[in-house]
MDTraj code that builds the backbone (N, CA, C; nanometers):
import mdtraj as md
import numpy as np

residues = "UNK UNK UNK UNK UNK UNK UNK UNK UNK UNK UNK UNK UNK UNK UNK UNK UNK UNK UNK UNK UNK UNK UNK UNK UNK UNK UNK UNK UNK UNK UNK UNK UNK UNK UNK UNK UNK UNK UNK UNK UNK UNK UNK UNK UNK UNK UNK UNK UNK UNK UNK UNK UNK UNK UNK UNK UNK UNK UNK UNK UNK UNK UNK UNK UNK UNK UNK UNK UNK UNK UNK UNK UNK UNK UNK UNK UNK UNK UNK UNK UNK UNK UNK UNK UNK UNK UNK UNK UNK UNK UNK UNK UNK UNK UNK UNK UNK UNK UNK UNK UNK UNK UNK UNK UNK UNK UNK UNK UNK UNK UNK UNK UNK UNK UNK UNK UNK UNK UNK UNK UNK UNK UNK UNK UNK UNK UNK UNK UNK UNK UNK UNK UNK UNK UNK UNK UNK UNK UNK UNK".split()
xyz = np.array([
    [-3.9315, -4.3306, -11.5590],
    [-3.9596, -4.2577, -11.6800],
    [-4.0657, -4.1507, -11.6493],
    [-4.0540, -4.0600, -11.7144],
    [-4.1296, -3.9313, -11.7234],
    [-4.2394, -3.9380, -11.8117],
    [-4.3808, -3.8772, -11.7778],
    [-4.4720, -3.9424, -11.8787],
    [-4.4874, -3.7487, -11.9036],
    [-4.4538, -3.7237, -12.0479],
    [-4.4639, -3.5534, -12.0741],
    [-4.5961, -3.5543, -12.1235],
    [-4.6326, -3.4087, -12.1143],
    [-4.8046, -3.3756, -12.2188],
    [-4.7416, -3.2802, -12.2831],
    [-4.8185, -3.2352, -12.3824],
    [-4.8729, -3.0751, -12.4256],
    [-4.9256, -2.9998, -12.3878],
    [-4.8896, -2.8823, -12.4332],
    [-4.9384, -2.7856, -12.3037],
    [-5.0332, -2.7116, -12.4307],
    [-5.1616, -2.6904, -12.4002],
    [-5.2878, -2.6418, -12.4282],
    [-5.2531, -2.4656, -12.4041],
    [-5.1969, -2.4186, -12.5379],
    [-5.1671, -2.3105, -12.5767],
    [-5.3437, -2.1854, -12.5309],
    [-5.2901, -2.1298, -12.4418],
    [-5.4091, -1.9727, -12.4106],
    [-5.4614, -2.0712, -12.2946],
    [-5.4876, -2.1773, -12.2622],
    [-5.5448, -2.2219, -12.1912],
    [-5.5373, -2.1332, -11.9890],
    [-5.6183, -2.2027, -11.9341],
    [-5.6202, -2.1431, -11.7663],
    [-5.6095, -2.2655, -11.7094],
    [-5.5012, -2.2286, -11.6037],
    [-5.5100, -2.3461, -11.5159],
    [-5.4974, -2.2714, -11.3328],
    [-5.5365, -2.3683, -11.2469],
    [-5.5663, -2.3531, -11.1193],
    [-5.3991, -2.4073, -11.0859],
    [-5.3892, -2.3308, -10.9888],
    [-5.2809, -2.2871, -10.8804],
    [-5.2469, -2.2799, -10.7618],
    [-5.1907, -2.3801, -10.6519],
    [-5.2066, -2.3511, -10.5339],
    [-5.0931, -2.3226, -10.4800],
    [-5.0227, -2.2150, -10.4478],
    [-4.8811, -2.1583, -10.3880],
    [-4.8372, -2.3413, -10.2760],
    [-4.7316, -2.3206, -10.3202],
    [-4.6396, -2.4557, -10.2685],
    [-4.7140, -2.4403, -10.1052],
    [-4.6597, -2.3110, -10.0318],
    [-4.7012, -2.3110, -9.8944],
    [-4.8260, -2.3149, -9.8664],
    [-4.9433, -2.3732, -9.9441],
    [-5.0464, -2.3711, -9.8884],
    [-5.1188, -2.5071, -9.9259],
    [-5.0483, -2.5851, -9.9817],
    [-5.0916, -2.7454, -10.0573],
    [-5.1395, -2.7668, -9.9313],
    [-5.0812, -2.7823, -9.8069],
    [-5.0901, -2.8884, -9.6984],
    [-5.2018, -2.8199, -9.6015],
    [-5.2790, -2.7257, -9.6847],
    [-5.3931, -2.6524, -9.5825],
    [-5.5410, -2.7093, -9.6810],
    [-5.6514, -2.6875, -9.5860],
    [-5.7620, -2.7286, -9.6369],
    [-5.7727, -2.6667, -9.7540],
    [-5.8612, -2.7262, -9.8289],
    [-5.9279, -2.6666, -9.9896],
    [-6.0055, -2.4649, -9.9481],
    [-6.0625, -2.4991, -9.8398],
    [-6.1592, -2.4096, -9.7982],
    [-6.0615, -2.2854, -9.7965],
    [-5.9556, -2.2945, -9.7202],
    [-5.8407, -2.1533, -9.7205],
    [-5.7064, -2.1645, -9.8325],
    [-5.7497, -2.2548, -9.8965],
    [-5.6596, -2.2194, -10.0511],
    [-5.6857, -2.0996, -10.1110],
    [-5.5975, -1.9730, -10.1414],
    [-5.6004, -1.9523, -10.2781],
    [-5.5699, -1.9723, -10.4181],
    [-5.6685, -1.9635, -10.4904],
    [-5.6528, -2.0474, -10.5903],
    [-5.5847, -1.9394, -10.7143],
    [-5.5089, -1.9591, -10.7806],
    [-5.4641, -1.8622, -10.8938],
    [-5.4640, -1.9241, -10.9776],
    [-5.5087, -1.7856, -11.0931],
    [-5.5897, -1.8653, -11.2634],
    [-5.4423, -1.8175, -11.3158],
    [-5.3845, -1.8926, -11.3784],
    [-5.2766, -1.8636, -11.4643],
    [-5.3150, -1.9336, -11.6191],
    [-5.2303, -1.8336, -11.6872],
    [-5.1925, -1.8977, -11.8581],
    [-5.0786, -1.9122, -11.8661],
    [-5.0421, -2.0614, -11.9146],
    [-4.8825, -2.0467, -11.9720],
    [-4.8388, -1.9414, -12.0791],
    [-4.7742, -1.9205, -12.0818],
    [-4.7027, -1.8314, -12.2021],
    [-4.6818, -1.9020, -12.3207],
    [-4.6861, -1.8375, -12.4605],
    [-4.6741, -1.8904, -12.5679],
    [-4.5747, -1.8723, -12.5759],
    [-4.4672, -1.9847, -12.6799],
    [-4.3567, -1.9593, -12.6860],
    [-4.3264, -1.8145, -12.7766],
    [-4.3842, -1.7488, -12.7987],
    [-4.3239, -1.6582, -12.8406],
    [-4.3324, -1.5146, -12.7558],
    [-4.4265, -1.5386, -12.6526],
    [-4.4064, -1.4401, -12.5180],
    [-4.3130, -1.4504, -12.4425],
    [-4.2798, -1.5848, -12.4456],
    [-4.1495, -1.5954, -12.2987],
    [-4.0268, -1.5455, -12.4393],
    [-4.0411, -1.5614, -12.5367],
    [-3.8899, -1.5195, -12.6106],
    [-3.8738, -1.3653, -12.5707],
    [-4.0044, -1.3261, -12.6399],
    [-4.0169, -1.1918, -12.6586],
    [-3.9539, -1.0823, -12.5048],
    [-4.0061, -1.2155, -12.4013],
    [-3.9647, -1.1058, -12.2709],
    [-3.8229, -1.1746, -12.2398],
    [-3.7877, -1.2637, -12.2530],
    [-3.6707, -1.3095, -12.2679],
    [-3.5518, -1.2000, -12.3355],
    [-3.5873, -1.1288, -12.4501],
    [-3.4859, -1.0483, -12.5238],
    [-3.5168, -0.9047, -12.4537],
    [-3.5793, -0.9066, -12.3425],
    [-3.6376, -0.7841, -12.2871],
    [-3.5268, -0.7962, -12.1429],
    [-3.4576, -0.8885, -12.1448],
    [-3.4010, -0.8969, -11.9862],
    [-3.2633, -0.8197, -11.9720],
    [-3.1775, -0.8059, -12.0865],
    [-3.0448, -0.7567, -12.1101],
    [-3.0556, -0.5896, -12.1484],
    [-3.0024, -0.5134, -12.1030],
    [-2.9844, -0.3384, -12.1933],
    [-2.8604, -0.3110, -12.1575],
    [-2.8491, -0.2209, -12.2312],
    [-2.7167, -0.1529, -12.2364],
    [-2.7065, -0.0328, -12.3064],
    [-2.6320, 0.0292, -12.2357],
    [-2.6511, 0.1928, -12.2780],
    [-2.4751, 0.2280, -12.3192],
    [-2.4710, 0.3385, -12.3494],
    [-2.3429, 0.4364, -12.3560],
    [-2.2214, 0.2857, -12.4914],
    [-2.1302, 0.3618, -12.4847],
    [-1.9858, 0.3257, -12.5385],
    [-1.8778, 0.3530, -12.4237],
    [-1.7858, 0.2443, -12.4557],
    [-1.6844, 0.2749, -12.4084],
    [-1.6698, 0.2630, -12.2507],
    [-1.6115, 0.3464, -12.1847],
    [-1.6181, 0.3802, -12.0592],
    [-1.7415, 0.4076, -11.9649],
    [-1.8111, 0.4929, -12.0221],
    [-1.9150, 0.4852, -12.0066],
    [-2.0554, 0.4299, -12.0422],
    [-2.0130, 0.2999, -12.1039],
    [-2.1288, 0.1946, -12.1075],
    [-2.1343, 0.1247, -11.9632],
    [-2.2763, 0.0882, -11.9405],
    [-2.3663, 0.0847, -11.8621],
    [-2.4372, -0.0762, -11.9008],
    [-2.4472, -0.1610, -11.8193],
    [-2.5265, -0.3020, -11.8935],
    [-2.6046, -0.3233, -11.7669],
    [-2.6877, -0.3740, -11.7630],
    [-2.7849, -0.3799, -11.6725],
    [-2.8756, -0.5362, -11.6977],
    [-2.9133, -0.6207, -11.6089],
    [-2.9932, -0.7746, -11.6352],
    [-3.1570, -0.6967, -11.5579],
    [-3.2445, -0.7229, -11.6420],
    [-3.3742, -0.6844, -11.5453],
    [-3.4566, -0.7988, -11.5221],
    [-3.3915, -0.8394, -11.4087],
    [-3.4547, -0.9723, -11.3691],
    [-3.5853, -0.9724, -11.3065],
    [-3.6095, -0.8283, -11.2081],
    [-3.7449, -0.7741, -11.1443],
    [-3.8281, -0.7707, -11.2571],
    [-3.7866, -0.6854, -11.3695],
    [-3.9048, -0.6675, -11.4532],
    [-3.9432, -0.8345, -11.5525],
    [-3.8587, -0.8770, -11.5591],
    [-3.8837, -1.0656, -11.6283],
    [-4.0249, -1.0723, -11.5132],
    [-4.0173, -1.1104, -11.4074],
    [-4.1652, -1.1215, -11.3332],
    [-4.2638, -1.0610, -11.3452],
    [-4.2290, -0.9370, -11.3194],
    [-4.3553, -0.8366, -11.3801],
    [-4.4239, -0.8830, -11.4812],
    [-4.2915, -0.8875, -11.5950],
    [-4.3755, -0.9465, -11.7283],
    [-4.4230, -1.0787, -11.7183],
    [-4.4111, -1.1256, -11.6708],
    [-4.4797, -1.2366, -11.6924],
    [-4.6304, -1.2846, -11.6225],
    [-4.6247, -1.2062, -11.5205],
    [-4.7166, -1.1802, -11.4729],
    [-4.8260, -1.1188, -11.5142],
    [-4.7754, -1.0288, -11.5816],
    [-4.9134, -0.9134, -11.6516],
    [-4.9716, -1.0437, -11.7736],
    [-4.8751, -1.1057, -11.8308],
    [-4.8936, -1.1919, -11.9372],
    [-5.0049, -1.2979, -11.8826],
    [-4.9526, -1.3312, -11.7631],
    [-4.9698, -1.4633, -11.7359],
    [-5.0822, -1.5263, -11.5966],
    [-5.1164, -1.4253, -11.5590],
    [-5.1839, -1.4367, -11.4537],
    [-5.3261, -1.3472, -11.4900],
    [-5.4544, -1.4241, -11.4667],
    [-5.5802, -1.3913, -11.5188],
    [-5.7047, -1.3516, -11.4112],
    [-5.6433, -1.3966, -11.2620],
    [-5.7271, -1.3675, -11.2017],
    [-5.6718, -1.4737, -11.0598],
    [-5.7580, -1.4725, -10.9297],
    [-5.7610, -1.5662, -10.8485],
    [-5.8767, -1.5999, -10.7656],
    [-5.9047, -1.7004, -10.6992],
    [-6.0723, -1.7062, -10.6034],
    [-5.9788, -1.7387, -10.4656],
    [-6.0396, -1.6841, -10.3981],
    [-6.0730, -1.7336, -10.2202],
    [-5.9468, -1.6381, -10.1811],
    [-5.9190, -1.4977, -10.2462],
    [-5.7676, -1.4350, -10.1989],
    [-5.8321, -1.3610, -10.0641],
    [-5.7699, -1.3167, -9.9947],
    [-5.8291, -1.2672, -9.8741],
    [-5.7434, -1.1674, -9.7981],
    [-5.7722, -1.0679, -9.7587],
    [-5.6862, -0.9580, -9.6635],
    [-5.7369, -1.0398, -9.5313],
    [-5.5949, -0.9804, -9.4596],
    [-5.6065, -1.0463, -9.2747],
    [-5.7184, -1.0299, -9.2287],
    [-5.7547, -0.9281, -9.2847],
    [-5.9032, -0.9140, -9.2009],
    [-6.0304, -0.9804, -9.2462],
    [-6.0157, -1.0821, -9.3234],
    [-6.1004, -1.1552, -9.4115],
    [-6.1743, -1.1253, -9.4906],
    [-6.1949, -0.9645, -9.5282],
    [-6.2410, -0.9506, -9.6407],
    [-6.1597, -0.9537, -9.8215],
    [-6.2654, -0.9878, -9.9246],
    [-6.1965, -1.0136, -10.0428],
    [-6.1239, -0.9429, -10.0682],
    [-5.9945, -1.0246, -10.1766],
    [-5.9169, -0.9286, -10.2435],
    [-5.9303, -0.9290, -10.3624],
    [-6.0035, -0.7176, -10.3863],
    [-6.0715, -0.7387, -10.5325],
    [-5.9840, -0.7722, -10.6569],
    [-6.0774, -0.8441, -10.7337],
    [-5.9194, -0.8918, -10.8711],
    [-6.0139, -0.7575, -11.0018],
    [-5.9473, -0.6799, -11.0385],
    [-5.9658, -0.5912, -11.1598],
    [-5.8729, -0.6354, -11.2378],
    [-6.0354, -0.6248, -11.3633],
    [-6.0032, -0.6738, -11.4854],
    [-5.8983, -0.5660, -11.5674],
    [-5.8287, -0.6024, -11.6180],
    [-5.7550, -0.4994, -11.7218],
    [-5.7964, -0.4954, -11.8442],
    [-5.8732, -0.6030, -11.8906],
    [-5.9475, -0.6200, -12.0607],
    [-6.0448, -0.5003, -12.0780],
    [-6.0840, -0.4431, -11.9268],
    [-6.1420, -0.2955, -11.9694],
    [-6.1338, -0.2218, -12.0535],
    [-5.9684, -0.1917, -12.0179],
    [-5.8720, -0.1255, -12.0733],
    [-5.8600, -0.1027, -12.2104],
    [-5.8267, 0.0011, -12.2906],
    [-5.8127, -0.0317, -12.4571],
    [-5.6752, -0.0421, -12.5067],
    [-5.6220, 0.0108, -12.4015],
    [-5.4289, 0.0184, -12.4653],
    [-5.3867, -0.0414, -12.3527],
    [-5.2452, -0.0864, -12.4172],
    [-5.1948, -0.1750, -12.3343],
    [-5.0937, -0.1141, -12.2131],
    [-5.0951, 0.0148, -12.2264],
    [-5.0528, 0.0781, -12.1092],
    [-5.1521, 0.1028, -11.9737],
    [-5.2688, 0.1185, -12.0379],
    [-5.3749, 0.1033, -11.9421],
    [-5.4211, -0.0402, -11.8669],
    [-5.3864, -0.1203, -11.9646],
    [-5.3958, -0.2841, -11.8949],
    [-5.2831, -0.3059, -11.8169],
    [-5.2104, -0.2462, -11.7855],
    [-5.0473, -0.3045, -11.7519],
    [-5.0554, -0.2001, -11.6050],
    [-5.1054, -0.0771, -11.6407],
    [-5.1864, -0.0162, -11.5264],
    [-5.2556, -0.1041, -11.4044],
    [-5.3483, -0.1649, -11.4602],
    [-5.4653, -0.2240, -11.4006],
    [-5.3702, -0.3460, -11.3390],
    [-5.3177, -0.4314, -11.4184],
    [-5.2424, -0.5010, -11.3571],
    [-5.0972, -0.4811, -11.2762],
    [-5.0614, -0.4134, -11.2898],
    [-4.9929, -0.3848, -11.1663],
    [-5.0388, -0.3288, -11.0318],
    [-5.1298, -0.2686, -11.0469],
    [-5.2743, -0.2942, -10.8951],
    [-5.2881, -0.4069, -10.8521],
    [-5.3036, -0.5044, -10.9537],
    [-5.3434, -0.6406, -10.8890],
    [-5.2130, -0.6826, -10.8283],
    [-5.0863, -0.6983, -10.8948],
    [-4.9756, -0.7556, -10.8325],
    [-4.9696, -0.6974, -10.7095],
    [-4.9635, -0.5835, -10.6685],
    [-4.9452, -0.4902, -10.5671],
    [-4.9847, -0.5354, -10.4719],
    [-5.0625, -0.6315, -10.4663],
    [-5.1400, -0.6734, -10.3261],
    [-5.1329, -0.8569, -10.3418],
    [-5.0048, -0.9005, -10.3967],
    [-4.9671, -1.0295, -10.3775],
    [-4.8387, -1.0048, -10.3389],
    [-4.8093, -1.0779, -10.2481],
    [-4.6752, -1.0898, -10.1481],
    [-4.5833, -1.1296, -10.2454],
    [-4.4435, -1.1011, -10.2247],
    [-4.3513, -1.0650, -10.3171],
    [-4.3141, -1.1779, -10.3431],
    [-4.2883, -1.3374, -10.2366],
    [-4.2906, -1.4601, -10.2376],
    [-4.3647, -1.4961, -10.3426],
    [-4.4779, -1.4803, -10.3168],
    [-4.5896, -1.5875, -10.4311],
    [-4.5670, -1.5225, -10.5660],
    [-4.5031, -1.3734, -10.6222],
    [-4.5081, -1.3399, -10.7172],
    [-4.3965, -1.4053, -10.8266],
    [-4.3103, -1.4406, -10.7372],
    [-4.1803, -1.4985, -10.8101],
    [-4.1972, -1.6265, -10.8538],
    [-4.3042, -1.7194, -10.6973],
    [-4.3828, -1.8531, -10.7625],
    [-4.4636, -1.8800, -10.8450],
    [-4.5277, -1.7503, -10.8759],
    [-4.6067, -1.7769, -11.0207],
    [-4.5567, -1.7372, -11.1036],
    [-4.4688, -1.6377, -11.0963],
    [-4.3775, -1.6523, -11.2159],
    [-4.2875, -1.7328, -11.2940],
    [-4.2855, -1.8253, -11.2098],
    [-4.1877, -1.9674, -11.2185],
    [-4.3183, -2.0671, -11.2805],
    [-4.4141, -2.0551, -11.2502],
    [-4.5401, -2.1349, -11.3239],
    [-4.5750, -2.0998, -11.4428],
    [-4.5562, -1.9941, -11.4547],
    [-4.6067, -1.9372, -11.6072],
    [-4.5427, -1.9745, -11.6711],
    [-4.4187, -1.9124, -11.6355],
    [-4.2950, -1.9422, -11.7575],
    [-4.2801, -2.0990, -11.7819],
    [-4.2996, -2.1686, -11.7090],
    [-4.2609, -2.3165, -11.7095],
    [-4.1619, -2.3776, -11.6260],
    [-4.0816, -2.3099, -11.5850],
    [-3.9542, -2.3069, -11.4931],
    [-3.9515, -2.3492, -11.3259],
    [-4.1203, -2.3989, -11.2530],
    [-4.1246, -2.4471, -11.1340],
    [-4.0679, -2.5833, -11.1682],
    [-4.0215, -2.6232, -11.0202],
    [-3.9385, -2.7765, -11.0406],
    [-4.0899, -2.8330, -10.9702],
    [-4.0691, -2.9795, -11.0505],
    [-4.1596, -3.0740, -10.9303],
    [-4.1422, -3.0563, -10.7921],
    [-4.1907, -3.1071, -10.7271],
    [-4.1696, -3.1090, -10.5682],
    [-4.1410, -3.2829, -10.5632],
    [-4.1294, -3.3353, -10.4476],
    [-4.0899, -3.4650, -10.4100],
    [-4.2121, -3.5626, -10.4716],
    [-4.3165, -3.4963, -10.4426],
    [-4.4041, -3.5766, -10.4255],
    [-4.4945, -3.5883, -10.5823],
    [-4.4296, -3.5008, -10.6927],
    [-4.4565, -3.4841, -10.7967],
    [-4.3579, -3.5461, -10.9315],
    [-4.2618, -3.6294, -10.8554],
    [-4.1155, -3.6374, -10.9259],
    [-4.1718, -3.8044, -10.9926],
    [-4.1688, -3.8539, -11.0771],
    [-4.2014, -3.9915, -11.0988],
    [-4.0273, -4.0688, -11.0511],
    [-4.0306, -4.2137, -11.0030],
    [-3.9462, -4.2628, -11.0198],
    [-3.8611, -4.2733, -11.0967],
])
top = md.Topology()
chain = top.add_chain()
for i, resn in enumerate(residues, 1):
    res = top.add_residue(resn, chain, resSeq=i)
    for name in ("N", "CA", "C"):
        top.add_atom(name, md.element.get_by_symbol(name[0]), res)
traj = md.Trajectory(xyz[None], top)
């Protein structure tokens, strides 16, 4: 049996990319994520389908790249211990600077820019809710 919780709506939680569980605490990075409220994942949810033209020349398109994006800008608040090869920090800018939300979405897409395209899809799978357990997380 599965023992479920509630999930603590706006809340932050700590994050450790699957490929790095099995490394010391000391070279973890750690990522601050927020789940999404259910009415953010709808909202970007009805954001994934377009379609243009009539007829012959209609056009339908799935934007599965931008579903991450969004969720990301939504959903990701910051990280500690990130690091370039060369061991210096990787700066996290705030977007709450910002006053419009084109300017925050700005700021945060700087930050994505400098997370590997791997880990972006894995936290996108955290936010949304959509990571599977791993083996060692599965109850009997």
């Amino acid at each position: 049996m599965v023992k479920l919780f509630g999930v603590k709506a706006g809340s932050v939680v700590e994050y450790v990319a699957k490929c790095q569980r099995g490394e010391s605490k000391e070279s973890q990075v750690i990522w601050l994520l927020r789940p999404l409220s259910s009415k953010e994942s709808a909202d970007i949810q009805n954001n994934l389908f377009r379609s243009e033209g009539v007829g012959k020349q209609r056009k339908e398109q799935f934007l599965t790249g931008t579903q991450v994006i969004l969720h990301l800008r939504k959903g990701l608040v910051g990280w500690r211990n990130f690091k370039y090869e060369d061991g210096t920090d990787v700066a996290w800018e705030d977007p709450a600077i910002e006053k419009t939300e084109e300017g925050r979405d700005r700021i945060m897409d700087r930050n994505l820019d400098k997370i590997p395209a791997s880990i972006r899809q894995e936290l996108s799978d955290e936010i949304r809710g959509e990571a599977e357990l791993g083996e060692d997380e599965k109850q009997p």
